[in-house]
N, C-alpha and C positions, 0 to 999 in steps of 0.2 A: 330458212326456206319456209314458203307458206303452201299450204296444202289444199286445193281447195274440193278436191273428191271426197273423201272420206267424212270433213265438214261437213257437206251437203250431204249426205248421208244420212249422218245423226240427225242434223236438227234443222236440214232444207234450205231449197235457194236464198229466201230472203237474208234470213240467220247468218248463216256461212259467210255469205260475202258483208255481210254489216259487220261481223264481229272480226274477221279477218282485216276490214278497213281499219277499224279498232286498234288491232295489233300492232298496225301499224305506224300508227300516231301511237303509240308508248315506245313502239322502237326507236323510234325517230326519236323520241324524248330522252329514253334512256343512253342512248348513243352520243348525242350533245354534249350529256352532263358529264359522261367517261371521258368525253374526246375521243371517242372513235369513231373512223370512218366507215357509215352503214352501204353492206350494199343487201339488198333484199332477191332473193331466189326467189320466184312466181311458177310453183310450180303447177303450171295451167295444161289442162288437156284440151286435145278438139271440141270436144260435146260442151257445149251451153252448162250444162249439169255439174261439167268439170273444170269449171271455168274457163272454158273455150269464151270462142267471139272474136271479133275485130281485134286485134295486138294493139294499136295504135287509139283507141277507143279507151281501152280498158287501161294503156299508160297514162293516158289525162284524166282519168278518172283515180288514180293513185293521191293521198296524203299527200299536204306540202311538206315538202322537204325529204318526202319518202325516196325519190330519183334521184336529185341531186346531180346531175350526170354521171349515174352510175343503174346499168340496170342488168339484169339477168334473171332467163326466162328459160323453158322448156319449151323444144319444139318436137312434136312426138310423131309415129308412121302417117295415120293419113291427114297429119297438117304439112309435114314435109311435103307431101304427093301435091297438095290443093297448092301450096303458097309457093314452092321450089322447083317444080318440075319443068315448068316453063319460063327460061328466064328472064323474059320481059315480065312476065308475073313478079317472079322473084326479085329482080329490082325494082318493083313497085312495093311491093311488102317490104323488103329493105328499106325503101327510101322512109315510107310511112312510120314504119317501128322508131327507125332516127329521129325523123322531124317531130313525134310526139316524146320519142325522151328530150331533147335541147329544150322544147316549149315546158315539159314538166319542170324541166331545173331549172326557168326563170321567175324571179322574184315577183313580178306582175302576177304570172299565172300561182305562184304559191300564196301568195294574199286572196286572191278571189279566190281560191279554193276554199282555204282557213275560214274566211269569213262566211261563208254559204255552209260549210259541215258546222262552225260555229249556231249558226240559225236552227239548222236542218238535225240537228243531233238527235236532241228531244225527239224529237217525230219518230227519225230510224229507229229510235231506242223501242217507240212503242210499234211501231211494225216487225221490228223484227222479233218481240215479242211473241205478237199476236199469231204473225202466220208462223214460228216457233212451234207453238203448242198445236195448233192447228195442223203442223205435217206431224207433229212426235203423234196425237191423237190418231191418225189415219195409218202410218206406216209403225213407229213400236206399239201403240196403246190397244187397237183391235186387234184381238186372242186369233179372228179370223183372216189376218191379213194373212200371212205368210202362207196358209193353204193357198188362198187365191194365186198369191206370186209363183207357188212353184208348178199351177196347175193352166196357168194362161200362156204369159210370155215363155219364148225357147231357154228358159232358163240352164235347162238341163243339157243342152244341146250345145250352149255359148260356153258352160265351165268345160263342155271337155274339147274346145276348139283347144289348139297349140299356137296362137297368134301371139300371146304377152309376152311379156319379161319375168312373170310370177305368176304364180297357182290364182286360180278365179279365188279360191277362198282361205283364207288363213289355218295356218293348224291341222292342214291337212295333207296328205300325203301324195295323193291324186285325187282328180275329180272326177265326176260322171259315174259310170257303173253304175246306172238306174236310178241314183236318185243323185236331186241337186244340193249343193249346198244351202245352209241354215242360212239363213237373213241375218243373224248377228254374224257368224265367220265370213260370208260373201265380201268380196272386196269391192269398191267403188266403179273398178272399168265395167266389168259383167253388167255390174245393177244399174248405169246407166243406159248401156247396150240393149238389156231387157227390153226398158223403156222408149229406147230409142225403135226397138224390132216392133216394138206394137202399135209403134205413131201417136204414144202418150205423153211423152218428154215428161213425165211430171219432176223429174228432177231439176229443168229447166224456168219452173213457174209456179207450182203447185204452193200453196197456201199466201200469196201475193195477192190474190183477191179478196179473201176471207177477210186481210190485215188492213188493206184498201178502205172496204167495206165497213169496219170496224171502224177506224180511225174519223172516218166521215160521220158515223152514226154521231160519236163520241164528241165531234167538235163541230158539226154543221157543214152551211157553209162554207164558213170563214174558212174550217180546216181541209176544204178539198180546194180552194183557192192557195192557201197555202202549198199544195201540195201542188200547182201547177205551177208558181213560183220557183220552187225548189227544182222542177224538170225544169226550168229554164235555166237557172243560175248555178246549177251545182251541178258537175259532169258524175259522179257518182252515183246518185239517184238518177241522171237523165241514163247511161250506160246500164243502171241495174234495170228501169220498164223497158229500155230500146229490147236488151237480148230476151228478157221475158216474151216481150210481142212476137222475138223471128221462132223464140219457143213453142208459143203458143199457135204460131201460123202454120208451124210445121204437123202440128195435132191434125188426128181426125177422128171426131169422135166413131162416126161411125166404125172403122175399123176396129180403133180401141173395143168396141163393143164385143166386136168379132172375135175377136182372140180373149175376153174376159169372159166368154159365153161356153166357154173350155170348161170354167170353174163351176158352171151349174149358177144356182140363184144367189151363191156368195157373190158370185163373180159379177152379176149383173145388177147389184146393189154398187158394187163399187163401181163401175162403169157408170150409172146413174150420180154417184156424190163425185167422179172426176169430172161427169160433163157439167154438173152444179157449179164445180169451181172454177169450170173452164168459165164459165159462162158469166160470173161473177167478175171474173178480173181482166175478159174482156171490155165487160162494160166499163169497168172504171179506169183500165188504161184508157179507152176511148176517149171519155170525157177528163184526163188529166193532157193529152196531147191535142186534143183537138183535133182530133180528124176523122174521118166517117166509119173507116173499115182497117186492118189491122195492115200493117207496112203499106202505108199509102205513101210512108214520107219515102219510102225504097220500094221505087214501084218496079225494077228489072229480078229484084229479089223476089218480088211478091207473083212477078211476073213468070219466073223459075217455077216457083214452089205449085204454081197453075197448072202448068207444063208437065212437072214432074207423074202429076198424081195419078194421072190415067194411066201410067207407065207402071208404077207403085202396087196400085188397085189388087193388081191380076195374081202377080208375086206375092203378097199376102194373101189372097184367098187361099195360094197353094200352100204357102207353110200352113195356115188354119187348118186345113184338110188333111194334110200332113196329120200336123199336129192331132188331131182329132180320133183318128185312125193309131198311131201309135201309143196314145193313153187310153182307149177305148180294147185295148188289145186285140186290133180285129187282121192282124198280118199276122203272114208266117212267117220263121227266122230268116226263111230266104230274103223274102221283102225288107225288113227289117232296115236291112243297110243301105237297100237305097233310099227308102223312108227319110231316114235320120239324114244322108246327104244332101237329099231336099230340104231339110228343115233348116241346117246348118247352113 
């Protein structure tokens, strides 16, 4: 089974899914030389962060040889609800999930894949380096981070929801009771949820730009042509920028502001180096895909996400306020609970 929450976690989007691809061309390898037949468990959540996305997407973007016509996957609460609940939906994501495992287990499409992560290796290797250190620097390396985290997003609010299958944090017995779990015990759903309640996704994208950035400094031109080649020919790398963009389309700095303006002037430092890096691998997805503005190639999704926001807006201001009010200790016990209702 491959895990890809907890991954992104430690050492962030690009990492996670570069070294998880990895594992996979050694399974594959190591599987061959036994004679045994591999089947690989993806175990993917909804959110971007958690290796959510397109199912059908992220299969043709798998290792050759890693399907083989054999696949298995996690499908979790509200991916069930989006992709099953209506069954014309649902046998459209059936159909799609199929047609991209048969197309993974043919020999065509495992040559051209082999040959493009053949090319393309090198590069991944040093992106995923770069924005590597670049999230470990920002989420474990500043002594100030985890203030900020437990003082902005509903952290506290989300561990002591009763939705999972498991405790928001490890090694602990219950959660909430006034304070939130540590950032090293916090488990992977919560810390994307955080993320996702603030309209940050940085789990979704966050050090992709820096790495972008870097890689071009380092090799010129040649290497950001290079790197539009590789989105052409290699569904890996084209899957890992496509979910960064619907990541980063879903951001709004502005709000992200709003809710990191909890934390005081920590908070609003960070807010300033998240919209730097928004801002950063904006640009350079732009100029590896070629196109003017972010999901122009999915313009009903970009179309959505337009729609949505004005709707959005209002419902964040009120947790904000919420929020603000209940860390500020300015209610009485009475209020108290509907506060925290609001906020949750």
């Amino acid at each position: 089974m491959l895990g890809y929450s907890d991954s992104n976690k430690e050492s962030g989007y690009v990492a996670a899914h570069w070294l998880l691809h990895r594992a996979q061309e050694l399974l594959v390898g190591a599987a061959r030389e036994a004679g045994v037949e591999l089947t690989i468990f993806h175990g993917r959540g909804g959110a971007l962060g958690r290796g959510g996305g397109p199912p059908h997407r992220a299969v043709l973007a798998t290792p050759a040889g890693s399907v083989a016509g054999r696949l298995k996957l996690t499908e979790q609460g509200e991916v069930i609800a989006t992709r099953y609940a209506n069954p014309p939906l649902a046998l459209r994501a059936l159909e799609q999930t199929v047609s991209a495992t048969l197309l993974a287990s043919t020999q065509a499409h495992d040559r051209t894949v082999a040959a493009a992560a053949a090319e393309g290796g090198d590069a991944m290797d040093e992106l995923a380096a770069t924005a590597r250190a670049d999230y470990r620097a920002l989420v474990w390396g500043d002594p100030g981070f985890e203030a900020v985290f437990a003082a902005a997003p509903p952290i506290e609010q989300i561990a002591g929801l009763r939705l999972g299958s498991r405790p928001a944090a490890r090694g602990r017995a219950a959660v909430g009771g006034g304070q939130p779990p540590s950032l090293a015990t916090l488990r992977a759903i919560p810390w994307v949820f955080a993320w996702t309640q603030v309209r940050a996704n940085i789990p979704a994208w966050y050090g992709l730009g820096t790495a972008l950035e870097a890689y071009e400094g380092r090799h010129g031109a040649a290497g950001m042509a290079r790197l539009r080649d590789l989105y052409a020919r290699w569904p890996f790398f084209r899957v890992l920028l496509q979910n960064a963009e619907v990541g980063l389309a879903r951001t709004d700095a502005r709000i992200v502001g709003r809710y990191l303006a909890l934390a005081g002037d920590a908070g609003s430092g960070l807010a300033a180096a998240l919209g730097a890096e928004r801002d950063r691998t904006v640009r350079a997805l732009l100029r590896i895909t070629g196109r003017a503005a972010l999901l122009d190639g999915l313009p009903a999704l970009q179309r959505s996400i337009e729609l949505r926001g004005p709707y959005l807006d209002p419902l964040n201001e009120l947790q904000v306020q919420a929020l603000g009010r209940l860390r500020r200790g300015e209610t009485a016990d009475r209020d108290r609970a509907a506060l925290e209702a609001l906020v949750g």
